[in-house]
VOTIBA-319971 format. One line per 8 residues: number of its first residue (from 1); for each residue x, y negated, z of N, C-alpha, C, O. Coordinates in steps of 0.05 Angstrom, whole numbers, plus 5000, padded with zeros to 4 digits. Atoms other than C-alpha are relative to their C-alpha. Example, Ala and Ser with C-alpha at 12.3 -4.5 7.8 and 13.67 -1.06 7.14 Angstrom:
BEGIN
1> 5018:5024:5000:5246:5090:5156:5018:4976:5000:5039:4976:5013 | 4984:5024:4999:5273:5021:5143:4985:4978:5014:4995:4956:5018;
end
This chain:
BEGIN
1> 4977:4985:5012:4958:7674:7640:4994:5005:4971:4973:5016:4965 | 4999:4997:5030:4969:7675:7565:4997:5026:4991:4980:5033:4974 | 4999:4968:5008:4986:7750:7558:5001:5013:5020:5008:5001:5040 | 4995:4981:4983:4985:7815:7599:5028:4999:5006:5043:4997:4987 | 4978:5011:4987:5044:7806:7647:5021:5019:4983:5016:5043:4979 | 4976:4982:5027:5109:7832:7593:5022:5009:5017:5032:4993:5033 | 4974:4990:4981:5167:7876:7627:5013:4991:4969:5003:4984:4948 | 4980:4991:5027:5232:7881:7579:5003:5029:5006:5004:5044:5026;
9> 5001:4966:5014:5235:7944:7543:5025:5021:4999:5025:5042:4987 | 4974:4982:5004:5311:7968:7557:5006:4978:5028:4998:4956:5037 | 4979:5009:4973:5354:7956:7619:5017:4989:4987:5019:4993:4963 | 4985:5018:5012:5407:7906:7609:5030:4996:5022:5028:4986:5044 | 4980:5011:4980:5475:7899:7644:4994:4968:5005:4985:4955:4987 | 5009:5028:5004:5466:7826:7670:4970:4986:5009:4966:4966:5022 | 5020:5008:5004:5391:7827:7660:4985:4977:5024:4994:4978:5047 | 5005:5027:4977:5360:7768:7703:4968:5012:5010:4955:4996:5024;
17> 5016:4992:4970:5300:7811:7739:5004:4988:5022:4993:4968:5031 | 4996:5016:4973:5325:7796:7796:5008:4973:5014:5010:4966:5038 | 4998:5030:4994:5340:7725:7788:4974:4983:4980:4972:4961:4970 | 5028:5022:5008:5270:7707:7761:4985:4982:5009:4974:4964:4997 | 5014:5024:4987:5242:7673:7807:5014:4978:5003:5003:4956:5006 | 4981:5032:4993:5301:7624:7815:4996:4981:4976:4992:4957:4973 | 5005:5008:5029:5295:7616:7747:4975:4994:4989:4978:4970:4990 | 5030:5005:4994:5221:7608:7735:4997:4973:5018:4984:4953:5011;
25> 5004:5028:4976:5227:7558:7798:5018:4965:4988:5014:4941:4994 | 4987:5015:5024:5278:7522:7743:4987:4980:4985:4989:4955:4983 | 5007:5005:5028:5240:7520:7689:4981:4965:5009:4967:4957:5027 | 5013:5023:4997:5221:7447:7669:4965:4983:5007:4948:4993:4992 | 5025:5002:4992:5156:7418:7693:4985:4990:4977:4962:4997:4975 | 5017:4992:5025:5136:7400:7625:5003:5015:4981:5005:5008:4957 | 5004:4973:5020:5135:7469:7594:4976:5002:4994:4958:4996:5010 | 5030:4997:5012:5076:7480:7556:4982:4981:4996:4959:4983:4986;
33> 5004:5037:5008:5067:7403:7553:5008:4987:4981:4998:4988:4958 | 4981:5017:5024:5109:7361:7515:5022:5023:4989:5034:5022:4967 | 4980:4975:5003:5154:7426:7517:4994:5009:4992:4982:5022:5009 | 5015:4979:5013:5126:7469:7468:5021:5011:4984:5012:5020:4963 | 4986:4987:5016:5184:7496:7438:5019:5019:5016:5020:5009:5039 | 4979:4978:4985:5238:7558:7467:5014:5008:4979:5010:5011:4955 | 4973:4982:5019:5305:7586:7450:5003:5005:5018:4997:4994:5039 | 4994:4981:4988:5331:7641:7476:5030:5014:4985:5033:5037:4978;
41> 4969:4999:5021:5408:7636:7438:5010:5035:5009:5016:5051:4990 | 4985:4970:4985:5434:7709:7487:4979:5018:5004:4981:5031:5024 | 5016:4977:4986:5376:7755:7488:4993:5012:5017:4974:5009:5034 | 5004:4975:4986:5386:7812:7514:4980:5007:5010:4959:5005:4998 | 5024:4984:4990:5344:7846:7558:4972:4981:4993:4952:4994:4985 | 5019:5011:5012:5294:7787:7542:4980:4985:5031:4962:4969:5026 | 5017:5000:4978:5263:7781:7624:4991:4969:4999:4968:4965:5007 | 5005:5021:4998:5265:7705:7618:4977:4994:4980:4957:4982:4987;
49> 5012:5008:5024:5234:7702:7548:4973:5015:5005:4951:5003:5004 | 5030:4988:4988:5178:7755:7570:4984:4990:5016:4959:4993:5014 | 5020:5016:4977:5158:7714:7631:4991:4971:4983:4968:4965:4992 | 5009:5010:5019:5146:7659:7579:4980:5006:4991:4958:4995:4995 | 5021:4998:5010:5112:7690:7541:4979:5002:5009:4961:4993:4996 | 5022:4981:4978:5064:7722:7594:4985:4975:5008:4961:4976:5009 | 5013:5016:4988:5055:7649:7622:4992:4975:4990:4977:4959:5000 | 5008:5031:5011:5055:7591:7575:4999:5002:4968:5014:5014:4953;
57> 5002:5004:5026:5028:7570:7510:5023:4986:4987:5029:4965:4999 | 4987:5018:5013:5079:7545:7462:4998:5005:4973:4987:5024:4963 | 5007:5004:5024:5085:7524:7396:5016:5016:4978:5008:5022:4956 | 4978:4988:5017:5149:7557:7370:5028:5014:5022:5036:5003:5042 | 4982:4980:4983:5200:7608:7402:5025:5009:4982:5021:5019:4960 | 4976:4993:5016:5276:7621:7378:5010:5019:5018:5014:5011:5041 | 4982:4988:4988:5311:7680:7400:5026:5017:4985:5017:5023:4963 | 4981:5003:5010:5380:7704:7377:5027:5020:5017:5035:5018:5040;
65> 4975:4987:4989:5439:7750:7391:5018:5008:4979:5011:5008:4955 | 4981:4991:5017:5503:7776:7362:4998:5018:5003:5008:5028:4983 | 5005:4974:5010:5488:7838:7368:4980:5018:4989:4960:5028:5000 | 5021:4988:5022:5458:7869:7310:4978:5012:5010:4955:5005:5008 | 5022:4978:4993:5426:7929:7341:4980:4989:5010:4957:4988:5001 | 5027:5017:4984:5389:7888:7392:4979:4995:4984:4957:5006:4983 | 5022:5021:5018:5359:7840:7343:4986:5025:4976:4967:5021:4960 | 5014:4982:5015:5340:7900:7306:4977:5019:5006:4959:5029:4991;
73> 5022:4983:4984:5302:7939:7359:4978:4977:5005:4955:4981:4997 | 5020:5018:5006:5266:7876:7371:4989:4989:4979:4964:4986:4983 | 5011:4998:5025:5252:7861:7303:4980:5026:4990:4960:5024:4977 | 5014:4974:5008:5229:7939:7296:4971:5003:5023:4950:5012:5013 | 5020:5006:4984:5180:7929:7358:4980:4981:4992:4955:4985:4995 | 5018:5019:5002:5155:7864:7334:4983:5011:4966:4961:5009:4956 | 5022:4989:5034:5136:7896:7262:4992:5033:5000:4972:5040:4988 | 5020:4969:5001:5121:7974:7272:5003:5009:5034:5023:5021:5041;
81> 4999:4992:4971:5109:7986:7349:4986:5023:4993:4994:5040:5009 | 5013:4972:4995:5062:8050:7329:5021:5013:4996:5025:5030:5014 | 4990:4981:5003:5116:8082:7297:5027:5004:5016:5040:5025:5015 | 4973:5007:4969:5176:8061:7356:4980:5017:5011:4988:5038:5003 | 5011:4991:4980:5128:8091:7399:5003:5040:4991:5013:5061:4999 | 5007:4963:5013:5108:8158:7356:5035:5012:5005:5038:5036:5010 | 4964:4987:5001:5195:8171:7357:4999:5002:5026:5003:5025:5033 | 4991:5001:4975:5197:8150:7432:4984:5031:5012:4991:5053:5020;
89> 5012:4967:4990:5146:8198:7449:5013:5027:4997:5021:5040:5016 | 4979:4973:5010:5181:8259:7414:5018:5000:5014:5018:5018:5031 | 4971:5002:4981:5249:8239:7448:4988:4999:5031:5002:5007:5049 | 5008:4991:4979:5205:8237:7504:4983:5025:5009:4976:5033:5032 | 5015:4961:4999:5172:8305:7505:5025:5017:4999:5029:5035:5016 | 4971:4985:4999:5241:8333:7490:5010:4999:5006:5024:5020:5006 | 4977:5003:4982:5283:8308:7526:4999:5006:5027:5015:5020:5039 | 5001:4985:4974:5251:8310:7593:4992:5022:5010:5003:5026:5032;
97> 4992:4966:4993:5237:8383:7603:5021:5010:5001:5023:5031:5015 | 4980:4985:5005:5302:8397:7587:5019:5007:5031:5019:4989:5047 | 4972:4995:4985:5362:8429:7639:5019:4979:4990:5019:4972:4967 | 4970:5016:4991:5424:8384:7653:5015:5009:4972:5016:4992:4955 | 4985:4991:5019:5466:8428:7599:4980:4990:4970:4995:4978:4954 | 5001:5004:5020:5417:8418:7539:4988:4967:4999:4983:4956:4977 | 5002:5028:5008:5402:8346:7553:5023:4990:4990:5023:4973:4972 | 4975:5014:5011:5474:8333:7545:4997:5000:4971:4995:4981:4956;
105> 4996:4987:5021:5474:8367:7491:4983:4982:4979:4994:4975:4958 | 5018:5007:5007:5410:8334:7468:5011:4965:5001:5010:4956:4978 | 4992:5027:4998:5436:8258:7483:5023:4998:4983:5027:4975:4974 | 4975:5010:5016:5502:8263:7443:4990:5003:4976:4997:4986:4960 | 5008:4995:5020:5470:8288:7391:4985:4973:4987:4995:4960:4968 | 5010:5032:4999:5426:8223:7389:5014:4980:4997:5007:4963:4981 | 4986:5024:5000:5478:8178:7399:5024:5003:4973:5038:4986:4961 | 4979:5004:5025:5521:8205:7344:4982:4993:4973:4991:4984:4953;
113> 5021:5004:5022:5459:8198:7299:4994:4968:5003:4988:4955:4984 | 5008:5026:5009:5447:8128:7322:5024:4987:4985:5021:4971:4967 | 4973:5021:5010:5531:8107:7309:4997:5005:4962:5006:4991:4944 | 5004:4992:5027:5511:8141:7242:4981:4978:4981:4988:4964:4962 | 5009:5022:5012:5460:8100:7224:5008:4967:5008:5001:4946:4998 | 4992:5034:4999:5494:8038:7256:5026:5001:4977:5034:4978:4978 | 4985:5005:5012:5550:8046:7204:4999:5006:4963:5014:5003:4943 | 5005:4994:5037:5520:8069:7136:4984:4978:4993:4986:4971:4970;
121> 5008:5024:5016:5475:8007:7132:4974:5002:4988:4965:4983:4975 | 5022:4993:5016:5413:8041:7108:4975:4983:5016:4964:4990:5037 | 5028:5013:4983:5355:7985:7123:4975:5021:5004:4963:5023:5025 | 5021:4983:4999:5305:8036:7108:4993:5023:5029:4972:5032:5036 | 5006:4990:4980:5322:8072:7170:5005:4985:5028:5014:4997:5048 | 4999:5024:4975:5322:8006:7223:4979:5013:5021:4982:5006:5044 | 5013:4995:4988:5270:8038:7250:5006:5028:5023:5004:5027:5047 | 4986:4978:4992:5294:8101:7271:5021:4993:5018:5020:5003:5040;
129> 4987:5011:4994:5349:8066:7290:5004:4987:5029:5019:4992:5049 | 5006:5004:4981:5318:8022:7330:4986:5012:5031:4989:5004:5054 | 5013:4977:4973:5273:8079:7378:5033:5011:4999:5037:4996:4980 | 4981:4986:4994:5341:8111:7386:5018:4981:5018:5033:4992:5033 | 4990:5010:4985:5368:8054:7419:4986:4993:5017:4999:4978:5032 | 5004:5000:4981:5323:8051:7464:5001:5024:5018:5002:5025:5043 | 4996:4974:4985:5327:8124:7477:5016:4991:5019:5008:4987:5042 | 4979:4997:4997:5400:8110:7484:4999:4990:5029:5004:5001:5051;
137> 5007:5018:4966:5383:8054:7541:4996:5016:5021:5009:5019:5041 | 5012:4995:4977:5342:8089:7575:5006:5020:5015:4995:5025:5036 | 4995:4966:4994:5376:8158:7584:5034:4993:5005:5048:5012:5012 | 4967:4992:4997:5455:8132:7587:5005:4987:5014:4990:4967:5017 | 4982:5013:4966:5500:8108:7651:4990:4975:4999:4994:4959:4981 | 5001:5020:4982:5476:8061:7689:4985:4970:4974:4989:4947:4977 | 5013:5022:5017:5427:8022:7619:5025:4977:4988:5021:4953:4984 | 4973:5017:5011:5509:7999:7591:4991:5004:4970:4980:5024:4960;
145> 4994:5003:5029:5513:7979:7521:5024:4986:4991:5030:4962:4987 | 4966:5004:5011:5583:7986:7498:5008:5010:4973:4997:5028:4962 | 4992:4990:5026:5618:7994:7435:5026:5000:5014:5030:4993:5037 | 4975:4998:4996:5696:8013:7423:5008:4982:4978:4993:4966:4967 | 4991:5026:5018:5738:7974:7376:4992:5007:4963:5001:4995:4943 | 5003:4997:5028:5706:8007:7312:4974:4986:4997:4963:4975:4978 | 5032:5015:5003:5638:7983:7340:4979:5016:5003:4955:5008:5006 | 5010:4978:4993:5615:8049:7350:4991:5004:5033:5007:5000:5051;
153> 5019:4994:4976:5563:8065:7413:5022:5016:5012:5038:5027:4996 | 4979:4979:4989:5609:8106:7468:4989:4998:5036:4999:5006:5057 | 5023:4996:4971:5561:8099:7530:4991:5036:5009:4970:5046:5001 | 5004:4979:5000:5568:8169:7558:4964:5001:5024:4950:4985:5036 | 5037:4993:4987:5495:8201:7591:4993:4997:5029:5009:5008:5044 | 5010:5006:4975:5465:8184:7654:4992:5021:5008:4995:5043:4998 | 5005:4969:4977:5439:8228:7711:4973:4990:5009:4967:4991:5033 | 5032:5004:4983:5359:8202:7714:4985:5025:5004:4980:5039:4984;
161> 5031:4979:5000:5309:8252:7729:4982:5008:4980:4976:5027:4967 | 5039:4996:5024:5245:8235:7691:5005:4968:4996:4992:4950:5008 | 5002:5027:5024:5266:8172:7647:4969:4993:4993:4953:5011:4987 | 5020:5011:5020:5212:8132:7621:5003:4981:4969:5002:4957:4962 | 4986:5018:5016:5236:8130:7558:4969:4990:4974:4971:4982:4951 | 5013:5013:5023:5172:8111:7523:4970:4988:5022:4954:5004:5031 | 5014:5016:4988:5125:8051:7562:4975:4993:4978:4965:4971:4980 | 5022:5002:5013:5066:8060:7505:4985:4969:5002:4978:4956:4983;
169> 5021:5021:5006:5026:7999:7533:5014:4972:5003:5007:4950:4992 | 4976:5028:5012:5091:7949:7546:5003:5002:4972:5007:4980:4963 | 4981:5007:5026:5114:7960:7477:4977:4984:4984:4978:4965:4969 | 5024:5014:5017:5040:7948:7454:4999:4965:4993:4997:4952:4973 | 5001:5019:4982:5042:7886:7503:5025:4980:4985:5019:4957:4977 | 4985:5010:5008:5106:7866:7476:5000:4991:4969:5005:4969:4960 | 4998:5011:5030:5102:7866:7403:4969:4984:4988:4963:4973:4968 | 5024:5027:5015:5033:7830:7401:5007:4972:5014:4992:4955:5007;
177> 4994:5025:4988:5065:7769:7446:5025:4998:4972:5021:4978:4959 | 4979:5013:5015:5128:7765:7394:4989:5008:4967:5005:5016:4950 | 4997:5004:5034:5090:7765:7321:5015:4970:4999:5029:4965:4979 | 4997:5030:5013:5104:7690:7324:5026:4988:5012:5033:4965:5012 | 4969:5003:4998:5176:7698:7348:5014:4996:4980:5007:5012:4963 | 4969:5008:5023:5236:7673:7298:5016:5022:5013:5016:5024:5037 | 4976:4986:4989:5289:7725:7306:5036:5003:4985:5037:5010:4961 | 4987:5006:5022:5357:7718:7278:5026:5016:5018:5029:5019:5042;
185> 4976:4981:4986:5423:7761:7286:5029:4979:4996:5039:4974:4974 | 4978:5017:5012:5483:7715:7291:5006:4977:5029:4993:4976:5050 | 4985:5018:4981:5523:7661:7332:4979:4978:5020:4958:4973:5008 | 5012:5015:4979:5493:7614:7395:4987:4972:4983:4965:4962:4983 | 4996:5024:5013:5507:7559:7354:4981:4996:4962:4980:4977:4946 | 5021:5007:5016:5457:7571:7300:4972:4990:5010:4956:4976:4998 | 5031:5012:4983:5396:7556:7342:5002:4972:5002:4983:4961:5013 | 5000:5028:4988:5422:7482:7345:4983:4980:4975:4982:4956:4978;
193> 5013:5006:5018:5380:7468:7282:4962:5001:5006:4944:4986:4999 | 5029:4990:4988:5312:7500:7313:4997:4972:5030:4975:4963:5035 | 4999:5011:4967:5330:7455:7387:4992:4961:4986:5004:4946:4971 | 4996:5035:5003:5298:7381:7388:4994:4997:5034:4996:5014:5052 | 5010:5006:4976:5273:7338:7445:4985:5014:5019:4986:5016:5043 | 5025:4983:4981:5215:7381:7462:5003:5034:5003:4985:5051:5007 | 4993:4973:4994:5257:7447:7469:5010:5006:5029:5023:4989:5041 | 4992:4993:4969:5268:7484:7538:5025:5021:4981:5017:5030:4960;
201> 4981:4983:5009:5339:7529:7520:5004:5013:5033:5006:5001:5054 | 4987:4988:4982:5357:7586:7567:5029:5009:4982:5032:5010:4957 | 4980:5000:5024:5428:7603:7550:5013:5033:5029:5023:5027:5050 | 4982:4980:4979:5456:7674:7595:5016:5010:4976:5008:5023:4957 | 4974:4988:5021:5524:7686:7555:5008:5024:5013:4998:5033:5034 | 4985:4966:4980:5565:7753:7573:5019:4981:5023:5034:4962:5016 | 4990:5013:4978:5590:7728:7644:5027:5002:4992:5038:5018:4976 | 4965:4994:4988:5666:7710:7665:5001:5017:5027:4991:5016:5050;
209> 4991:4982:4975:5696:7764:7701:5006:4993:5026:5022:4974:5026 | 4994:5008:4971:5702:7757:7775:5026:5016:5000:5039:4998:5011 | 4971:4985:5007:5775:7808:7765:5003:5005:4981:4987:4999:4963 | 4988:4980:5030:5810:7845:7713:4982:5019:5001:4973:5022:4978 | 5017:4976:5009:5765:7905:7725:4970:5006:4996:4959:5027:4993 | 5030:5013:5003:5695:7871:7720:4993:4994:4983:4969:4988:4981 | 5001:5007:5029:5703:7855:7655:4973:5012:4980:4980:5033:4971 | 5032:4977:5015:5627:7884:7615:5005:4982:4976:4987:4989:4960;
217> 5013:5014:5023:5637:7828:7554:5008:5025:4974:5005:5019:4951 | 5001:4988:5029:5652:7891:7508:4974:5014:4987:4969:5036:4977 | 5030:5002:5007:5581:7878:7494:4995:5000:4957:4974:4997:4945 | 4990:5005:5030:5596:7874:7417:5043:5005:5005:5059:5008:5024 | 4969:4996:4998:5671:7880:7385:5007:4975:5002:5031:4973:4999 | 4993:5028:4990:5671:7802:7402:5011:4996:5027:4998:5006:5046 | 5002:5003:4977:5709:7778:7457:4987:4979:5003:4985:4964:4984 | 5000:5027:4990:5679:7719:7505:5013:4996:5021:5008:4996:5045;
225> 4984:5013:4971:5730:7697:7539:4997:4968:5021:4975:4960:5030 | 5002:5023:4997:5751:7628:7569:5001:4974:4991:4995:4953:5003 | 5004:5011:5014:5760:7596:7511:4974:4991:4992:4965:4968:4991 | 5035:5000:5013:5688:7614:7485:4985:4982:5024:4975:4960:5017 | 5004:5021:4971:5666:7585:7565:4989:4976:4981:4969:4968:4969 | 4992:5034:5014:5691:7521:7536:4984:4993:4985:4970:4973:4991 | 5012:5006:5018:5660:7525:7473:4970:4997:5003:4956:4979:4993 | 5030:5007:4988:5591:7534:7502:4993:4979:5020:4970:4970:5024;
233> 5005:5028:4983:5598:7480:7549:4997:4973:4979:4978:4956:4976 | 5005:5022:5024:5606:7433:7494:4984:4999:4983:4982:4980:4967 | 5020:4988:5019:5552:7466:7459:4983:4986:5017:4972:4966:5008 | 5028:5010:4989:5503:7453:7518:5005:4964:5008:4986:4951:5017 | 5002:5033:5004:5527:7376:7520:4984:4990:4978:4963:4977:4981 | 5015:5009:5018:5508:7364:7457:4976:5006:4993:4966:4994:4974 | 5027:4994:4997:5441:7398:7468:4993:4977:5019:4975:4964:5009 | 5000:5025:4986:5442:7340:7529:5000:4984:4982:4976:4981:4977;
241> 5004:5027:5017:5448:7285:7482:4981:5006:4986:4973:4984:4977 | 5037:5000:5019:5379:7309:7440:4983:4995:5019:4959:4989:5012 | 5023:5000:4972:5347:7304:7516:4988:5023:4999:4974:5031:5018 | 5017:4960:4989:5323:7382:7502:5010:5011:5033:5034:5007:5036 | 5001:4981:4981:5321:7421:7570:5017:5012:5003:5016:5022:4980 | 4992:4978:5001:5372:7468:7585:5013:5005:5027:5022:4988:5042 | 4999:4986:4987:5384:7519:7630:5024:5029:4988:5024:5046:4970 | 4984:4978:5004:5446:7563:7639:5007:5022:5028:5006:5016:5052;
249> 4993:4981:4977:5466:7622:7681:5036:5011:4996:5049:5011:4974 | 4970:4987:5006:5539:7652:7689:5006:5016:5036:4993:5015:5057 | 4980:4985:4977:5585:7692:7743:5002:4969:5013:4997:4946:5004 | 4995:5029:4985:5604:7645:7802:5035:5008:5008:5041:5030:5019 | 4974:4991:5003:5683:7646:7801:5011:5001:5029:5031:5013:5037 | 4983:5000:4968:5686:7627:7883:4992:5023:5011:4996:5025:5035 | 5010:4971:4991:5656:7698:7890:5025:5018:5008:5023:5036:5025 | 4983:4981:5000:5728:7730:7883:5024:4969:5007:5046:4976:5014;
257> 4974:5014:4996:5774:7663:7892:4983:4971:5009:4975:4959:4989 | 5006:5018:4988:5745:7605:7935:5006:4973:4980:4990:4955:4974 | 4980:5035:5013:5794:7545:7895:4990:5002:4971:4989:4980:4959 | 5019:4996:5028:5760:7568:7828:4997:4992:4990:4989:5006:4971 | 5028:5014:5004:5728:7519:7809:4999:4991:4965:4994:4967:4961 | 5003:4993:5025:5728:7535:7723:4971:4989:4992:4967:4973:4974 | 5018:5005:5017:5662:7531:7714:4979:4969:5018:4958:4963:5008 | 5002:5025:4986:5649:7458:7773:5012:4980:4988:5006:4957:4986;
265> 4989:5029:5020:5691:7423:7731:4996:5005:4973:5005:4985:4961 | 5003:4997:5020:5673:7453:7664:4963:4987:4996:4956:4977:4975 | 5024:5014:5002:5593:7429:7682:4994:4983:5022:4975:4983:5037 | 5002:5019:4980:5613:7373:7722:4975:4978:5000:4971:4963:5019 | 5020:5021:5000:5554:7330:7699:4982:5020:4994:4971:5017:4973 | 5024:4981:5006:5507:7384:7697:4995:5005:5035:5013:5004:5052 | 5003:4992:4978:5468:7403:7763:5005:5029:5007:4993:5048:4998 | 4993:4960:4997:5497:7472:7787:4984:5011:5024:4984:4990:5038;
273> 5004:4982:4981:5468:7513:7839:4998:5030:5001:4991:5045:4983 | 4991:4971:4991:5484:7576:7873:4982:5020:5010:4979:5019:5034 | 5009:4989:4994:5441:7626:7875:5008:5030:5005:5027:5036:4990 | 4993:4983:4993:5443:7699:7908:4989:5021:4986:4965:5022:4979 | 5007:4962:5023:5441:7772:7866:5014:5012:5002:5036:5003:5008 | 4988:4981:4987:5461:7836:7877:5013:5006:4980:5002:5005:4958 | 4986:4983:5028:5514:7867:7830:4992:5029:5003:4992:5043:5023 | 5013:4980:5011:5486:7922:7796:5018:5027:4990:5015:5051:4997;
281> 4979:4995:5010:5544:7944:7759:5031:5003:5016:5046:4984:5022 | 4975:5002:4994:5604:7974:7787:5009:5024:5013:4998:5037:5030 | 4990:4973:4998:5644:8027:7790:5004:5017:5027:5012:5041:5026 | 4994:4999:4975:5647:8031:7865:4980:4996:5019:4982:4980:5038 | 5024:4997:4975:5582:8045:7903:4996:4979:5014:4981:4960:5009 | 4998:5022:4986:5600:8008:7957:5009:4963:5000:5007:4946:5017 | 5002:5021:5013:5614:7949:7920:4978:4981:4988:4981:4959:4978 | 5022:5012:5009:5551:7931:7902:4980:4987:5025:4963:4996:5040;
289> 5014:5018:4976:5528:7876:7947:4993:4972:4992:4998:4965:4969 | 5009:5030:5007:5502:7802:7949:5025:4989:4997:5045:4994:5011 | 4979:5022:5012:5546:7751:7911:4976:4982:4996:4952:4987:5000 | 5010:5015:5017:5525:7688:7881:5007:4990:4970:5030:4986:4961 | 4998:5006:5022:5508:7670:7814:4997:4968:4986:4991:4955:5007 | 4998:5024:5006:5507:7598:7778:4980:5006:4979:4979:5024:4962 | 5022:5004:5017:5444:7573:7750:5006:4966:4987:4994:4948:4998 | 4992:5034:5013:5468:7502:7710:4983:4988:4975:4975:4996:4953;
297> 5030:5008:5016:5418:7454:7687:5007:4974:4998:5025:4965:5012 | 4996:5022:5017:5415:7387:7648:4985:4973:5009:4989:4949:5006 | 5021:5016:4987:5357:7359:7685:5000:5005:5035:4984:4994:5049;
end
């Protein structure tokens, strides 16, 4: 094993925990061979890119999102983890002692201070910035990261107990595996400069909705609809024609409508398979049960 085994450092709507092993069982047989290169175009929570790191040497690693904050908390981990930590701590000494009434109290306050610094722009305080969004993670409903249409954070407060909102020896763990990460804030479609032959690409976009009321892509003020779909399918063809690796995940559409079949004929020459995960997310308790998810691959 390359590194001490790496969690991700924020909960993630989506996050692929629980579909790691399928994924892992994926991954191409010459990784860390002829394969020495990774992209990681959708972030987020990062679980794929951590088990990477944890398990194979490579030569060069791309990872990438549209949304700023992310790539900023990761950026702020990979260059000052003592002082992410020294904030986390504080917000963690203070926060959990507190009663129900002054945590609220104590979490809005936070979150109006992070939309504050997400909209004045001040690099000097990215850092700050960044420990506050993981506060935010770790302490609001159900680990959602939502904006409204100004772009502004609006994730009201969760009901944990005793949060762990500061993991001291992951973050350590984490930011000495990603000094030699590339990180870049911006579209899917810039990584296609970094991607040759000897690249493995995982690609988890914001899923298509299984209804109208399943909808989570207000992950940024971007939509991805079914257009965008499209446009990423055509994206990972022409990653097929370099012969690079890739690996995608999405929603499975016969989960809610059997005749479906959007994304069977959108990666008709791609190998699909159906794998099983629990929805995590959803407004309705009892709703949260095994579905399947679509893991689509090139090889």
């Amino acid at each position: 094993m390359k590194n001490n085994t790496l969690k991700p450092f924020i909960k993630w709507v989506g996050g692929k925990g629980q579909l790691l092993e399928d994924i892992r069982n994926s991954y191409p047989k010459e990784l860390g061979k002829k394969i020495t290169k990774y992209a990681e175009p959708f972030i987020g929570g990062g679980a794929v890119l951590f088990d990477i790191l944890s398990n194979y040497e490579l030569k060069e690693v791309y990872i990438s999102d549209i949304n700023a904050e992310l790539i900023n908390t990761y950026k702020s981990i990979q260059n000052a983890p003592q002082q992410i930590i020294c904030l986390l701590e504080q917000y963690q000494n203070e926060y959990v002692p507190m009663d129900s009434d002054n945590r609220k109290e104590y979490y809005y306050m936070k979150r109006d201070r992070f939309n504050s610094l997400k909209t004045n722009g001040n690099n000097d305080l990215n850092i700050e910035k960044g420990a506050l969004f993981v506060f935010l993670n770790k302490t609001c409903f159900n680990g959602l990261y939502r904006v409204n249409k100004n772009g502004l954070y609006n994730v009201p407060m969760g009901s944990y107990k005793n949060p762990c909102i500061c993991d001291k020896e992951n973050l350590l763990n984490v930011s000495k595996a990603l000094q030699n990460v590339t990180m870049h804030c911006g579209s899917y479609l810039d990584c296609e400069n970094f991607i040759d032959e000897n690249t493995f690409i995982y690609i988890d976009p914001p899923y298509r909705p299984l209804t109208d009321t399943s909808n989570f892509t207000s992950y940024t003020k971007f939509e991805f609809g079914d257009k965008e779909q499209i446009e990423l399918a055509d994206f990972a063809t022409r990653l097929r024609a370099i012969n690079s690796k890739v690996i995608l995940s999405n929603s499975d559409p016969k989960n809610a409508d059997e005749n479906d079949d959007f994304f069977d004929n959108l990666y008709k020459d791609f190998i699909i398979n159906r794998v099983s995960a629990t929805r995590m997310i959803n407004s309705n308790s009892n709703s949260r049960g095994k579905i399947n998810e679509l893991l689509i691959a090139n090889y």
